[in-house]
Residue frames relative to the residue before (quaternion, step in Angstrom):
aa qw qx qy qz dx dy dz
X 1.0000 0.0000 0.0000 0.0000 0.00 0.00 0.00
X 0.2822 -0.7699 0.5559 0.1362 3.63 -0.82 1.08
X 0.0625 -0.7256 0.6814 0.0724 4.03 -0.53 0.89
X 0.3057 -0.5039 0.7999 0.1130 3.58 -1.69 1.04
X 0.1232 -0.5765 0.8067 0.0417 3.17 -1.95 0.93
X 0.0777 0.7767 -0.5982 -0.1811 3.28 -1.50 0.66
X 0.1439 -0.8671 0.4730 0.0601 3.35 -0.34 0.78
X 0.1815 -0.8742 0.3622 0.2677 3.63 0.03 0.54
X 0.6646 -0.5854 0.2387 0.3983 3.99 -0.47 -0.02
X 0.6713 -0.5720 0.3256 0.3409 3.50 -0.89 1.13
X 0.6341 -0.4458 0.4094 0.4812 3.65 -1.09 0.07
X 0.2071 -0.7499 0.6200 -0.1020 2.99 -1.63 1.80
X 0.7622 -0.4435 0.3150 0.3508 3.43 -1.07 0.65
X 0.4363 0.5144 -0.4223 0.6055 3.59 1.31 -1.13
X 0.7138 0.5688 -0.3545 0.2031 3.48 -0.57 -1.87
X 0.5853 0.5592 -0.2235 0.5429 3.46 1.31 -1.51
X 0.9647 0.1811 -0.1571 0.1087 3.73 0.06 -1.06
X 0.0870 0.8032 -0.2544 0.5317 1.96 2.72 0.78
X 0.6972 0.5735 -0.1247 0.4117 3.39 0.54 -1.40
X 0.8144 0.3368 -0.0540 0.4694 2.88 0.80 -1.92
X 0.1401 -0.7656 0.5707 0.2616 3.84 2.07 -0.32
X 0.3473 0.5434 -0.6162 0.4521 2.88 0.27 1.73
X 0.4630 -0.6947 0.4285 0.3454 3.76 -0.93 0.80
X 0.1116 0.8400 -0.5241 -0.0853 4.06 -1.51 0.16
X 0.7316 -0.4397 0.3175 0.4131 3.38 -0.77 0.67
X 0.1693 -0.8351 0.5212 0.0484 3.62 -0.38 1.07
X 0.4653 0.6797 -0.3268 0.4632 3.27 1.29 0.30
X 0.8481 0.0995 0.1229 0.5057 2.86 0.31 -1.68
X 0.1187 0.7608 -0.6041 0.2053 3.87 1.15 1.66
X 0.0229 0.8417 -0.5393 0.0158 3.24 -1.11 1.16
X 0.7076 -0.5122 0.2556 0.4143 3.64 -0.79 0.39
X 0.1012 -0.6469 0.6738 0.3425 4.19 -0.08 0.63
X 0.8558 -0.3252 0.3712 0.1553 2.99 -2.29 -0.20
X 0.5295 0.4051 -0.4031 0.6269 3.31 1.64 -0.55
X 0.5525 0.6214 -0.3554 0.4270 4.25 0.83 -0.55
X 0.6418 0.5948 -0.2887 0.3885 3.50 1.09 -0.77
X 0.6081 0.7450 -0.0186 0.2736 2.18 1.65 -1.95
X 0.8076 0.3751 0.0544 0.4518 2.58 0.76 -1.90
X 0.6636 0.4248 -0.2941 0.5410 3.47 1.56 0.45
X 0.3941 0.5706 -0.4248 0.5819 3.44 1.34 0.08
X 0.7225 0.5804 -0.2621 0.2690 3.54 0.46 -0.99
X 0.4963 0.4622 -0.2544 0.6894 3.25 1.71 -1.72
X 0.7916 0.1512 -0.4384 0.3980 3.76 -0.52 -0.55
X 0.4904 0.4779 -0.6011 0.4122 3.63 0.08 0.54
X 0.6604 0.3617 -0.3118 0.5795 4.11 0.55 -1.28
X 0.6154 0.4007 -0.4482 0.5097 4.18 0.36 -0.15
X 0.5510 0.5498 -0.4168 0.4696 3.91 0.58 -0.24
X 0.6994 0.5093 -0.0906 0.4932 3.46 0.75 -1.51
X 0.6637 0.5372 -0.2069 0.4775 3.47 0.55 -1.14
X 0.8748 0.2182 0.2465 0.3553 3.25 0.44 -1.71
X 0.1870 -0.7425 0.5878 0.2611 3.38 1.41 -0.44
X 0.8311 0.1666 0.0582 0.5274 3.54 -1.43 -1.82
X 0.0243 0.5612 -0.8259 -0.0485 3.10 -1.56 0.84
X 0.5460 -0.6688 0.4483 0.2316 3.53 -1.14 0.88
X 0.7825 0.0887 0.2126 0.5785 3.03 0.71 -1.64
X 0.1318 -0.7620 0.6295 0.0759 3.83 -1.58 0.88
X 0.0756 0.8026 -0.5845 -0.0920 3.63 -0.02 0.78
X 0.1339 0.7564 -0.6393 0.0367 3.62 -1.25 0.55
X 0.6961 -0.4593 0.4385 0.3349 2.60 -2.00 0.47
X 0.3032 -0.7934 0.4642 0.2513 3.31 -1.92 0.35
X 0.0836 0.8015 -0.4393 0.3970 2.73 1.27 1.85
X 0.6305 -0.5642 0.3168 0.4287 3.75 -0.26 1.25
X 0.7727 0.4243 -0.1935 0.4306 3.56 0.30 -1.56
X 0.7415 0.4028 -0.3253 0.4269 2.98 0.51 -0.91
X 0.3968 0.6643 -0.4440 0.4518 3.95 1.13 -0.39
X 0.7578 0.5551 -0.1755 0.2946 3.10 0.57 -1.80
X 0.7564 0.3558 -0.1599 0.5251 3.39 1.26 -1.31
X 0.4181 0.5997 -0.4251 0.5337 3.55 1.12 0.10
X 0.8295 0.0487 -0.2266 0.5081 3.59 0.17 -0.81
X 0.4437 0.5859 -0.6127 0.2905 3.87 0.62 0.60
X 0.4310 0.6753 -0.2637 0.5374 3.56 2.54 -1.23
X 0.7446 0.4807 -0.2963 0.3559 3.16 0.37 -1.11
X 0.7685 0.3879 -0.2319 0.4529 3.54 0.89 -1.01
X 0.5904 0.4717 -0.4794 0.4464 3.53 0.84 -0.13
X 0.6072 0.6131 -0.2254 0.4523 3.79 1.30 -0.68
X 0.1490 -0.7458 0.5042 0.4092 3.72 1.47 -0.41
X 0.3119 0.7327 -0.5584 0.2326 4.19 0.93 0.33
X 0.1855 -0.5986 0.7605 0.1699 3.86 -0.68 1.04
X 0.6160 0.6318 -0.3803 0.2769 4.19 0.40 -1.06
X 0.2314 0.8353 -0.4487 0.2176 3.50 0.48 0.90
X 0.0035 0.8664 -0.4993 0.0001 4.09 0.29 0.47
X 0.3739 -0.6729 0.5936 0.2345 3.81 -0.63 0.77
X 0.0698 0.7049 -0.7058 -0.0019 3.54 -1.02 0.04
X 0.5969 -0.6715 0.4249 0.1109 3.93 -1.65 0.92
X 0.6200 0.5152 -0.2486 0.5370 2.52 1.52 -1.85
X 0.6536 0.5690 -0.4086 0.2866 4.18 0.19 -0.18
X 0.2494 0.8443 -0.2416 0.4082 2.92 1.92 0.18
């Protein structure tokens, strides 16, 4: 049996000035520190949970780059594949 995880990306700069209805740089939204944070963690409980993940597809959206390979490194997974459509 094949299981899909989706997991979406840790707190981002948007997220912050969203909050704060304050204005930021849509370009260049990146993960704050609680975002780091908070994705180290999931790949720590996805380690536990799940051991092997096969495969990491993600968006090539900054943040989500970011938490893919923060996922990726708590997972020891080198298997990591961008994709558009996640856009």
């Amino acid at each position: 049996m094949m299981e899909i995880l989706f997991i979406r990306h840790g707190e981002s700069t948007a997220n912050v000035a969203l909050q704060n209805n304050t204005d930021y740089d849509n370009i260049n939204i990146k993960l704050t520190e609680l975002g780091k944070n908070q994705a180290m963690k999931t790949g720590k409980l996805l380690n536990i949970e799940y051991g092997k993940i096969d495969v990491i597809f993600y968006s090539p959206i900054k943040r989500c780059v970011e938490t893919a390979n923060i996922i990726a490194n708590e997972l020891k997974n080198k298997n990591l594949q961008e994709n558009k459509l996640l856009i």
